[in-house]
DRENVO-885449 format. One record per atom (N, C-alpha, C): residue number from 1; residue in three letters; x, y, z. Coordinates in nm, 3 decimals, decimal comma, always signed. Layout:
nugu;finu;c1;c2;c3
NUM;ALA;X;Y;Z
...
// end
This chain:
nugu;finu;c1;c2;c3
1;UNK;-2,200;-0,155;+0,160
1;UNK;-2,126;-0,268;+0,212
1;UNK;-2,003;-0,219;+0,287
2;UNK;-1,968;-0,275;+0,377
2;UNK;-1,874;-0,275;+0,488
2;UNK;-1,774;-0,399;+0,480
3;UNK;-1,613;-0,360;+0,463
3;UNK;-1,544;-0,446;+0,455
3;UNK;-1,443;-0,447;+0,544
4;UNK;-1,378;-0,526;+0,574
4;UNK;-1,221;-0,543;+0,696
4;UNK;-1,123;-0,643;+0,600
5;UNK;-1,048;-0,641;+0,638
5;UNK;-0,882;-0,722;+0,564
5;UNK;-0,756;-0,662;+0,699
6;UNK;-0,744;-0,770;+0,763
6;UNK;-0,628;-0,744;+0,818
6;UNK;-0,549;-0,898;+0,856
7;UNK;-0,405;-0,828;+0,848
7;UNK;-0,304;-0,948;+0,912
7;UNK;-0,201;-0,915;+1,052
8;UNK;-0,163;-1,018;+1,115
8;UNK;-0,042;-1,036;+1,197
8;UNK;+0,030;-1,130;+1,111
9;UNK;+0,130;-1,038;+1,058
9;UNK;+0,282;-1,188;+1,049
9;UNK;+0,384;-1,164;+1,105
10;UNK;+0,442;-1,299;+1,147
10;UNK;+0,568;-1,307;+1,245
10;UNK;+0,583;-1,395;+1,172
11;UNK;+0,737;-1,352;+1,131
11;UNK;+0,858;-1,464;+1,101
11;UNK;+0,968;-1,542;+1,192
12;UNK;+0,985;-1,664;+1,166
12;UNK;+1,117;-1,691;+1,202
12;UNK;+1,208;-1,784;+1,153
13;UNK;+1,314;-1,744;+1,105
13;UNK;+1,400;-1,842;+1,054
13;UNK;+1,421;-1,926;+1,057
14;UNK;+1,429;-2,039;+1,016
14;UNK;+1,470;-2,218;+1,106
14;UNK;+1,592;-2,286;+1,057
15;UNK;+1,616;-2,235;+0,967
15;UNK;+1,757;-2,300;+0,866
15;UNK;+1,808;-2,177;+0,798
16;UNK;+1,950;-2,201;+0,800
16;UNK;+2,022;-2,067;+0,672
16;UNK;+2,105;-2,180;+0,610
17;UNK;+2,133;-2,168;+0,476
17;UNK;+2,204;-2,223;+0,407
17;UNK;+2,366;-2,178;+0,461
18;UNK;+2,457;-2,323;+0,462
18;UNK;+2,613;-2,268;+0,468
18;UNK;+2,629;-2,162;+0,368
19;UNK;+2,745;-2,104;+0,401
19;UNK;+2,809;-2,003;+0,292
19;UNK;+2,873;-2,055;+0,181
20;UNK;+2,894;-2,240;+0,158
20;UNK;+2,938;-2,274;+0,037
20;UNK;+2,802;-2,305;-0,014
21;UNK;+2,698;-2,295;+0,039
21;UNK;+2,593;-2,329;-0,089
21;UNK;+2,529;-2,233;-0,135
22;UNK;+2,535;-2,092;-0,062
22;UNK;+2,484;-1,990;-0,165
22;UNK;+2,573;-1,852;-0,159
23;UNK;+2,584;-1,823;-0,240
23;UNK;+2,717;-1,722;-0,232
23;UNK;+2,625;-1,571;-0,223
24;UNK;+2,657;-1,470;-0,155
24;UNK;+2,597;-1,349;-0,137
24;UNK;+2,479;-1,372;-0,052
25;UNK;+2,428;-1,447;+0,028
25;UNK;+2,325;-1,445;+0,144
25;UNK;+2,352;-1,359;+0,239
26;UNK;+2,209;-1,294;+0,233
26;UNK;+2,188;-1,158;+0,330
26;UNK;+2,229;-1,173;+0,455
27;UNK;+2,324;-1,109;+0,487
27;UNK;+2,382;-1,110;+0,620
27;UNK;+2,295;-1,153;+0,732
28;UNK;+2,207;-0,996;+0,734
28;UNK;+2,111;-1,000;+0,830
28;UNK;+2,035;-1,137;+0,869
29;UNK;+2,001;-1,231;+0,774
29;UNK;+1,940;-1,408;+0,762
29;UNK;+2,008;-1,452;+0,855
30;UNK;+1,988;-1,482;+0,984
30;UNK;+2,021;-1,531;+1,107
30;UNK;+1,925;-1,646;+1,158
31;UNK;+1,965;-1,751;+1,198
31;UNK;+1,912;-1,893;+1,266
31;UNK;+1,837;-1,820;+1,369
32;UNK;+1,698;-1,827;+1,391
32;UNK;+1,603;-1,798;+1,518
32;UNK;+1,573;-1,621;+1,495
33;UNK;+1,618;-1,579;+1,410
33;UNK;+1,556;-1,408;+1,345
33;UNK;+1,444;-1,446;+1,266
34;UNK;+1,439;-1,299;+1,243
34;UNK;+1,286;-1,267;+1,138
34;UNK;+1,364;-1,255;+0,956
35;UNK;+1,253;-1,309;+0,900
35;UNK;+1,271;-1,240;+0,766
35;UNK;+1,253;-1,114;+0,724
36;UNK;+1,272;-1,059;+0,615
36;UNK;+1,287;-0,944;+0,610
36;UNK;+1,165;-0,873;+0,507
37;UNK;+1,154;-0,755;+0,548
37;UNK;+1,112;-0,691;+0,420
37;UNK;+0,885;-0,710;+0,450
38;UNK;+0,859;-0,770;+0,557
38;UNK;+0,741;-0,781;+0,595
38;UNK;+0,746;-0,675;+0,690
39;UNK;+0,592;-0,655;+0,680
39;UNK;+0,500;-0,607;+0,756
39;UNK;+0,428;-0,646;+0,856
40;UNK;+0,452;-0,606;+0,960
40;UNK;+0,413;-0,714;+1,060
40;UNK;+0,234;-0,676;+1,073
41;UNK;+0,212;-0,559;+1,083
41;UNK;+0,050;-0,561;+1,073
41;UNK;+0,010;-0,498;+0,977
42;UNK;-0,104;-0,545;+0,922
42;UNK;-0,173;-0,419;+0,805
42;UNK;-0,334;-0,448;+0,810
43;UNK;-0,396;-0,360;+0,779
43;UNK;-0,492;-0,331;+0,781
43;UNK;-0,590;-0,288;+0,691
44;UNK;-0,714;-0,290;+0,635
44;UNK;-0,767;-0,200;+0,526
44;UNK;-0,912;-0,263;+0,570
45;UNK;-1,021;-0,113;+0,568
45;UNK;-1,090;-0,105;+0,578
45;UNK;-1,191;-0,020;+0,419
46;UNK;-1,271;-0,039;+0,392
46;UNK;-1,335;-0,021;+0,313
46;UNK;-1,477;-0,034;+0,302
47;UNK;-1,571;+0,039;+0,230
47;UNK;-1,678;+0,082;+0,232
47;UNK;-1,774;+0,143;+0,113
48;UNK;-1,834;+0,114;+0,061
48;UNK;-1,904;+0,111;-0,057
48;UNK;-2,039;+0,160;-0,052
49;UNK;-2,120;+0,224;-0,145
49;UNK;-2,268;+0,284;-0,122
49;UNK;-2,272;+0,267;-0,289
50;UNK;-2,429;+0,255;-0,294
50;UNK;-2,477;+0,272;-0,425
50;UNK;-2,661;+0,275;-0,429
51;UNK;-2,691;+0,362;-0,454
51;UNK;-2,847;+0,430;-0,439
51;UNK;-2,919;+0,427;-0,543
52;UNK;-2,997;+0,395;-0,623
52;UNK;-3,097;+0,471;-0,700
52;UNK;-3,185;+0,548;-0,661
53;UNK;-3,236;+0,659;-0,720
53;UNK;-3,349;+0,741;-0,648
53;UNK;-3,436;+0,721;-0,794
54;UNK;-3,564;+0,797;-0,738
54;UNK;-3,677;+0,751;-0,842
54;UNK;-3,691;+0,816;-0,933
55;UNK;-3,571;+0,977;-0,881
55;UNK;-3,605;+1,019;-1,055
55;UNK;-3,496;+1,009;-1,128
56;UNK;-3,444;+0,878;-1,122
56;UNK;-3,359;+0,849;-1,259
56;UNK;-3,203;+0,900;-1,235
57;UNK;-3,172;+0,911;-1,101
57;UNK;-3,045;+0,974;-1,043
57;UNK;-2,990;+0,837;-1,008
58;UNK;-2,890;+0,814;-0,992
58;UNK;-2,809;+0,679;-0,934
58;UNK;-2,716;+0,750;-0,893
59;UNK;-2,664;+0,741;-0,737
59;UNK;-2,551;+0,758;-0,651
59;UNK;-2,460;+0,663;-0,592
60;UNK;-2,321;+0,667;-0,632
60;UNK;-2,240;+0,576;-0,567
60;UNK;-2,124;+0,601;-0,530
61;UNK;-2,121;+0,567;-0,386
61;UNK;-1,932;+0,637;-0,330
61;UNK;-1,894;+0,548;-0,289
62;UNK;-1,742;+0,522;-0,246
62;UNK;-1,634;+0,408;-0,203
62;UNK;-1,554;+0,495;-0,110
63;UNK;-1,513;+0,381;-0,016
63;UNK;-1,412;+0,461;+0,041
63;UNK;-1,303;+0,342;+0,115
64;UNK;-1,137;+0,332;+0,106
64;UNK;-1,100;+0,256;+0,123
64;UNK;-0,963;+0,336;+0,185
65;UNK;-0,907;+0,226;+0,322
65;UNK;-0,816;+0,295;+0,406
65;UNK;-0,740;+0,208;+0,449
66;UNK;-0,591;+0,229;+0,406
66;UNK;-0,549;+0,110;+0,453
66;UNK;-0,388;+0,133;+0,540
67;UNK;-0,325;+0,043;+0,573
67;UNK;-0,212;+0,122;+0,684
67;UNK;-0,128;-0,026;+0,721
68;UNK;-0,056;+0,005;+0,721
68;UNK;+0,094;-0,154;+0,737
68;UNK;+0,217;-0,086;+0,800
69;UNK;+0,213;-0,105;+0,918
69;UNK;+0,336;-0,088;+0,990
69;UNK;+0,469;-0,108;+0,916
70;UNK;+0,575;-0,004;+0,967
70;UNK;+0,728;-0,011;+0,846
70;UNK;+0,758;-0,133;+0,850
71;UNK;+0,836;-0,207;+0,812
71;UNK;+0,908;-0,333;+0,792
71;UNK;+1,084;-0,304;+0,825
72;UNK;+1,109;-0,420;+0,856
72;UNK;+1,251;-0,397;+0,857
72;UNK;+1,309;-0,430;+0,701
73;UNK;+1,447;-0,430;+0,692
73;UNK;+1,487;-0,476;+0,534
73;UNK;+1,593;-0,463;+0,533
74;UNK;+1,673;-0,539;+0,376
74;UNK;+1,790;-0,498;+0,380
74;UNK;+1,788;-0,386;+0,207
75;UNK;+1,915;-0,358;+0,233
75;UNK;+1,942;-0,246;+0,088
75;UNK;+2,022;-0,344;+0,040
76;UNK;+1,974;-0,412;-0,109
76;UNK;+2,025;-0,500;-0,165
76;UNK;+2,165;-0,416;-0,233
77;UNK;+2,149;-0,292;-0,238
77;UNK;+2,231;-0,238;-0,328
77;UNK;+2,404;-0,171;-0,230
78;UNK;+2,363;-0,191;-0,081
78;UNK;+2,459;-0,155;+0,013
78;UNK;+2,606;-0,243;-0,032
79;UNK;+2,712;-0,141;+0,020
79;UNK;+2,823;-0,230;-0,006
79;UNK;+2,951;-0,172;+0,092
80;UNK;+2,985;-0,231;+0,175
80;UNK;+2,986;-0,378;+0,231
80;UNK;+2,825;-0,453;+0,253
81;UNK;+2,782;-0,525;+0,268
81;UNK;+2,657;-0,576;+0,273
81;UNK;+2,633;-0,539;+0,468
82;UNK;+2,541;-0,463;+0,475
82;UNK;+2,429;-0,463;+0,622
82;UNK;+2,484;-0,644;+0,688
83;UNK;+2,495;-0,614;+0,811
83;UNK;+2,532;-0,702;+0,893
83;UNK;+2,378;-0,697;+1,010
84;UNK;+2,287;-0,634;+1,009
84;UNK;+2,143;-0,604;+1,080
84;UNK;+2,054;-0,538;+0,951
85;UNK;+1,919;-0,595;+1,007
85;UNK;+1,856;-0,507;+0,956
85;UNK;+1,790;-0,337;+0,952
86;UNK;+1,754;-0,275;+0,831
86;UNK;+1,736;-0,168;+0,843
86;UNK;+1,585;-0,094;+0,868
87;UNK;+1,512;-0,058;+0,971
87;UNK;+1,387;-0,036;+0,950
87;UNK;+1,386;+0,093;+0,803
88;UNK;+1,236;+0,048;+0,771
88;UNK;+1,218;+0,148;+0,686
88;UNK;+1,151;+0,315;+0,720
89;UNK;+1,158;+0,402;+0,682
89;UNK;+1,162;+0,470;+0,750
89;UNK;+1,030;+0,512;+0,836
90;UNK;+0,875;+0,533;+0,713
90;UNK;+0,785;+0,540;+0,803
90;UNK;+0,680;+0,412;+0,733
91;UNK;+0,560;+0,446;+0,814
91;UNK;+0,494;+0,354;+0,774
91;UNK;+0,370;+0,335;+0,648
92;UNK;+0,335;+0,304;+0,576
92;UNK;+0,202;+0,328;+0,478
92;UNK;+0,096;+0,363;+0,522
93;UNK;+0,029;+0,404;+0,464
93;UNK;-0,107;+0,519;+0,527
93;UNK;-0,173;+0,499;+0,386
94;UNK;-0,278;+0,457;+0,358
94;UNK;-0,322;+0,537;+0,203
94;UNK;-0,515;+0,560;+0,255
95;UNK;-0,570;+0,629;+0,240
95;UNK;-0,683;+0,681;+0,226
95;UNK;-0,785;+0,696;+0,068
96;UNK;-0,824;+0,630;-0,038
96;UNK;-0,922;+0,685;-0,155
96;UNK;-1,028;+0,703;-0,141
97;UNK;-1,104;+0,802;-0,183
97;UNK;-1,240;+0,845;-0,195
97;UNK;-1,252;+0,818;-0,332
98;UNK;-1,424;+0,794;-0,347
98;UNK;-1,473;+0,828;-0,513
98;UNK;-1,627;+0,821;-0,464
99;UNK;-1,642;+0,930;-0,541
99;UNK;-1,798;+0,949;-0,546
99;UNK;-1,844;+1,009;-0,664
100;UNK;-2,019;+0,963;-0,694
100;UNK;-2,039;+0,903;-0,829
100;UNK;-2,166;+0,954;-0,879
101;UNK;-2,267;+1,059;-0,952
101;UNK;-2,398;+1,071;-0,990
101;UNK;-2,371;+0,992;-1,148
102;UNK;-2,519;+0,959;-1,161
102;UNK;-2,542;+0,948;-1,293
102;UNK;-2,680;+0,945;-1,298
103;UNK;-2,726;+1,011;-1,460
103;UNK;-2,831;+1,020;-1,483
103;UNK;-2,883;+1,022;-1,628
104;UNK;-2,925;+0,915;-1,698
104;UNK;-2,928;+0,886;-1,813
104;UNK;-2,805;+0,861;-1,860
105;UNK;-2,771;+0,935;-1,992
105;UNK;-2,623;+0,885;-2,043
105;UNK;-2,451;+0,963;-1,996
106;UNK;-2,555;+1,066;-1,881
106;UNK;-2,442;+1,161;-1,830
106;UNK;-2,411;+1,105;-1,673
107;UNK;-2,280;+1,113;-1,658
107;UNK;-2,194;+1,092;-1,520
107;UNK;-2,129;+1,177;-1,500
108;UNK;-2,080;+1,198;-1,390
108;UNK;-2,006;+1,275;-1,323
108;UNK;-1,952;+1,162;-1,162
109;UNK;-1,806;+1,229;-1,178
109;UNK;-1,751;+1,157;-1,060
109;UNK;-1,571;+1,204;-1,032
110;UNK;-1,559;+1,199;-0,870
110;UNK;-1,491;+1,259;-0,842
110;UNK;-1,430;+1,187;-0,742
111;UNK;-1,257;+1,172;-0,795
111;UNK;-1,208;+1,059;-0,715
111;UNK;-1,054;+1,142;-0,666
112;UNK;-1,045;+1,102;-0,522
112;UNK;-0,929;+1,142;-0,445
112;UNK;-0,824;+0,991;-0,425
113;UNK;-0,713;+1,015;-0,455
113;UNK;-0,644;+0,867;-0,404
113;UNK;-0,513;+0,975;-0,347
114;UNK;-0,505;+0,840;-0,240
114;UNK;-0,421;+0,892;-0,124
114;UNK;-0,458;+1,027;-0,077
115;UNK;-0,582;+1,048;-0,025
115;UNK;-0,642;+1,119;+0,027
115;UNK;-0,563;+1,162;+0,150
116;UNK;-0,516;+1,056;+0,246
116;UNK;-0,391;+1,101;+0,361
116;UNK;-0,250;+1,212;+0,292
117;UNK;-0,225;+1,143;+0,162
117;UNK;-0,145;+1,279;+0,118
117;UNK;-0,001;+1,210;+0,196
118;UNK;+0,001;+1,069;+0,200
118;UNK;+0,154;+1,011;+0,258
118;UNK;+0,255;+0,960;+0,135
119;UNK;+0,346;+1,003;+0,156
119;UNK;+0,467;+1,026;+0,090
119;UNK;+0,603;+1,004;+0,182
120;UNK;+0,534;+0,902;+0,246
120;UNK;+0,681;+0,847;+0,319
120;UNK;+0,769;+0,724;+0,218
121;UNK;+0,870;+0,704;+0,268
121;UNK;+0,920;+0,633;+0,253
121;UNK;+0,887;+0,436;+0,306
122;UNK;+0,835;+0,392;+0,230
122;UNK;+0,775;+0,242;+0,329
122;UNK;+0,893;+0,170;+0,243
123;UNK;+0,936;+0,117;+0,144
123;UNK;+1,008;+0,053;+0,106
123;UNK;+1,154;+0,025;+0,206
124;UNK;+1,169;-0,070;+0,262
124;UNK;+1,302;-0,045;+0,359
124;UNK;+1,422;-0,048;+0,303
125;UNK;+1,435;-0,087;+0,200
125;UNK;+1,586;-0,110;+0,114
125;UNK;+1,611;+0,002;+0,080
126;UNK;+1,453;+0,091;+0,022
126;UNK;+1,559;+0,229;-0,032
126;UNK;+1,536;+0,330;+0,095
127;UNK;+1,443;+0,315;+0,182
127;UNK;+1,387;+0,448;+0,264
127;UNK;+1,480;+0,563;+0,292
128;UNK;+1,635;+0,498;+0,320
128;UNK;+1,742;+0,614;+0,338
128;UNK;+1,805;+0,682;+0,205
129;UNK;+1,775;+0,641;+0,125
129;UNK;+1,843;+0,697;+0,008
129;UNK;+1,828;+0,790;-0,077
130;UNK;+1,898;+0,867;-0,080
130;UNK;+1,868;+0,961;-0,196
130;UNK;+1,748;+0,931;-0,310
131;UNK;+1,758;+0,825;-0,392
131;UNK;+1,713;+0,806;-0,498
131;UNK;+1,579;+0,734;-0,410
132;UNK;+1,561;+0,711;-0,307
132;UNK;+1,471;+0,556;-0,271
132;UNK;+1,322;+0,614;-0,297
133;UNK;+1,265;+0,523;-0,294
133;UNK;+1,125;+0,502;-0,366
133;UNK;+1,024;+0,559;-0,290
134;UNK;+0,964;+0,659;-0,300
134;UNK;+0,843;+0,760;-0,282
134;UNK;+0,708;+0,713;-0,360
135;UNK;+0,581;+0,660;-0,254
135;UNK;+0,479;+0,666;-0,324
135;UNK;+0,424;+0,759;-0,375
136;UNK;+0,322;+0,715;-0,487
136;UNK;+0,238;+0,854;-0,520
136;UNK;+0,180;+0,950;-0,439
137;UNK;+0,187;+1,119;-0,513
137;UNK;+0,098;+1,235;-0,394
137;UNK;-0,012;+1,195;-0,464
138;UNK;-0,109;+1,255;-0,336
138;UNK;-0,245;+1,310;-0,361
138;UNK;-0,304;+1,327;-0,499
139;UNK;-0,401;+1,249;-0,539
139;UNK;-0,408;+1,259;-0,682
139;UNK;-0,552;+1,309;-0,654
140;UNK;-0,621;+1,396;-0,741
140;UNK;-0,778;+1,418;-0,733
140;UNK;-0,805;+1,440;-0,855
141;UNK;-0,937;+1,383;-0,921
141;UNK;-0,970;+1,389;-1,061
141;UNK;-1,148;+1,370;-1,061
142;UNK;-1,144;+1,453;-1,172
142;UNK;-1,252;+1,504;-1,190
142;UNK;-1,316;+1,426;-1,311
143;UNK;-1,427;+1,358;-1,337
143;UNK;-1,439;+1,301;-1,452
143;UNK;-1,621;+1,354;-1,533
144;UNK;-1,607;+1,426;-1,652
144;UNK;-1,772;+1,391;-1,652
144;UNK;-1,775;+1,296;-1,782
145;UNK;-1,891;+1,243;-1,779
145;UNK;-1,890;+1,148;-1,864
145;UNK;-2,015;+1,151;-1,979
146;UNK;-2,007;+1,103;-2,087
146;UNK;-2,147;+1,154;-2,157
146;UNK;-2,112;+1,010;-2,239
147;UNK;-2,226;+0,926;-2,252
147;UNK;-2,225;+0,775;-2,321
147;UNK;-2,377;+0,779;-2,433
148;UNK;-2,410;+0,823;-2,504
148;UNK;-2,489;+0,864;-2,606
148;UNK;-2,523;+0,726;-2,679
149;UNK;-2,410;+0,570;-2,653
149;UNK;-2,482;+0,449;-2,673
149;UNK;-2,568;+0,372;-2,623
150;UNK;-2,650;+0,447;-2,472
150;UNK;-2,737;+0,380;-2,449
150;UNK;-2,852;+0,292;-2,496
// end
């Protein structure tokens, strides 16, 4: 099976609350601007297989890819508070593999996530920061499996 998932969003503001009705509103929140913290496109593609063969082998792999342009944002934690917004720095990328034998009560299977190996920064609030938020590396795992409750 063959899959797609994608969006366009565009924001735009239409109302900001006065400054006596909410105290600490994000600067950047401007009459006829964008909201913050979206992605304006993303994407994910994905792909699935699963086989039996006749002598008692079953094969099955996945594969899923997905990608969202940076976002702008604010750093809730900035002080004086951002007067614009901040893009984040790069954009999301993620790539997983898994692929799969089995045969009677034994499996074996072998799965890559974040196969691209991206470790940017997508979060826009923290992307500049020392401490800011790093997705997971490259993970690869090896699994065999033995189920004797058949």
């Amino acid at each position: 099976t063959f899959g797609y998932g994608g969006a366009f969003t565009d924001t735009e503001v239409t109302k900001v609350p006065d400054g006596d009705e909410v105290v600490g509103y994000p600067a950047p929140v401007k009459k006829g601007g964008k909201l913050f913290n979206y992605s304006p496109t993303t994407h994910n593609f994905n792909f699935s297989y699963n086989q039996t063969l006749g002598n008692g082998w079953s094969l099955s792999g996945s594969a899923s890819y997905s990608t969202r342009d940076k976002p702008d944002g604010i750093d809730l934690w900035a002080w004086p508070p951002q007067e614009e917004y901040v893009p984040a720095r790069d954009k999301f990328e993620n790539l997983s593999l898994s692929f799969g034998v089995n045969k009677g009560p034994w499996g074996l299977s072998l799965s890559v996530y974040n196969a691209t190996d991206n470790r940017g920064m997508f979060g826009s609030g923290t992307a500049n920061r020392i401490d800011g938020y790093i997705g997971p590396p490259r993970t690869v795992s090896l699994q065999l499996i033995y189920n004797g409750m058949q």
